[in-house]
C-alpha positions as CSV (number, residue, x, y, z in Angstrom):
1,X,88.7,27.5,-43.0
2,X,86.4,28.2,-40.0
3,X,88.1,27.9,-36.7
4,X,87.2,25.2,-34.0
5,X,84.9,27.3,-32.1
6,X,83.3,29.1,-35.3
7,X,82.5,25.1,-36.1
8,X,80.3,24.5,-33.1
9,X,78.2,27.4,-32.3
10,X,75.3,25.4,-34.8
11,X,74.8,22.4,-32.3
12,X,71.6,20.3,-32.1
13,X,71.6,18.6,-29.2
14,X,68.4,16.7,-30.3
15,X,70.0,14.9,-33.5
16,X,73.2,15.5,-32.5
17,X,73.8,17.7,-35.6
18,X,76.7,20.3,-35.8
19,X,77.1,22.7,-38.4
20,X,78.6,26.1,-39.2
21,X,77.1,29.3,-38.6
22,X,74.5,29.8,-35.6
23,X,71.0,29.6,-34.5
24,X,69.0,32.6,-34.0
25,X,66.1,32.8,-31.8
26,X,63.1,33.7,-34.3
27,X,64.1,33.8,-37.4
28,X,64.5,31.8,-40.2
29,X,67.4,30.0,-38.9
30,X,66.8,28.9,-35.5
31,X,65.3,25.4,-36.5
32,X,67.7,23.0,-37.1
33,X,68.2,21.7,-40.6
34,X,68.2,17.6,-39.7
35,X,65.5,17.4,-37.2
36,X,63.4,20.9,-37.7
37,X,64.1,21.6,-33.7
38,X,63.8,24.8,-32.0
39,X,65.4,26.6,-29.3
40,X,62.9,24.9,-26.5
41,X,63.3,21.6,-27.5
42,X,67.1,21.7,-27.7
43,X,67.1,22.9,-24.0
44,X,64.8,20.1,-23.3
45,X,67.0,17.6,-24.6
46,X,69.8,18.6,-22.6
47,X,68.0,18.6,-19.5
48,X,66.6,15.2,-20.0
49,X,70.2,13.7,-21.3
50,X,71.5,15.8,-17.6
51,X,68.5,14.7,-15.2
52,X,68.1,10.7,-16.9
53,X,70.6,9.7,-14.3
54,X,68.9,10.7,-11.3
55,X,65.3,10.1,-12.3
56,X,66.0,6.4,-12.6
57,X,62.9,4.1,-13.8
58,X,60.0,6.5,-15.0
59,X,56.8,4.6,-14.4
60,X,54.3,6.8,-16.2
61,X,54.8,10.4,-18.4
62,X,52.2,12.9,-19.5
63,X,53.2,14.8,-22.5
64,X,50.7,17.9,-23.1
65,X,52.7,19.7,-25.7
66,X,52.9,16.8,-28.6
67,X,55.5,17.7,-31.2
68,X,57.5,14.9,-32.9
69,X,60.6,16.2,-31.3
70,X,59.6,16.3,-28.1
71,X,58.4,12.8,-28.0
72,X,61.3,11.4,-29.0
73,X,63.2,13.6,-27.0
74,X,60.9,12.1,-23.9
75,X,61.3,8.5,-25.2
76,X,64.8,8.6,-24.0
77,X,63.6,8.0,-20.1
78,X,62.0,4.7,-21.3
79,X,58.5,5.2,-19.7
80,X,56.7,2.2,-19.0
């Protein structure tokens, strides 16, 4: 039985999906198995969940790099 720590290290902070083993940086497994996210849009998803506090009401937001992740990641601030 994996330990507690062993347990976490596959966390996707985008679906909110934990799993055993790891992801690795560019290879096969470094998307994640629920959501197909990558490296980049985990981070991103962290730092919007961090920064949604003190960003407050987002009147207007310009995605140039459309992925399906990332939009939904960016929905989260509510943009009017």
């Amino acid at each position: 039985m994996p330990s507690l720590a062993e347990y976490f290290k596959r966390y996707c902070s985008v679906c909110d999906h934990a799993g055993r083993g790891s992801f690795r940086p560019g290879r096969p497994g470094a998307r994640c198995p629920r959501c197909k996210s990558l490296g980049p849009h985990r981070f991103l998803a962290v730092l919007v969940d961090t920064l949604q506090p003190a960003l407050g009401d987002v009147d207007l937001l310009l995605d140039i790099a459309l992925h399906s992740v990332t939009t939904g990641v960016l929905g989260t601030l509510q943009p009017r």
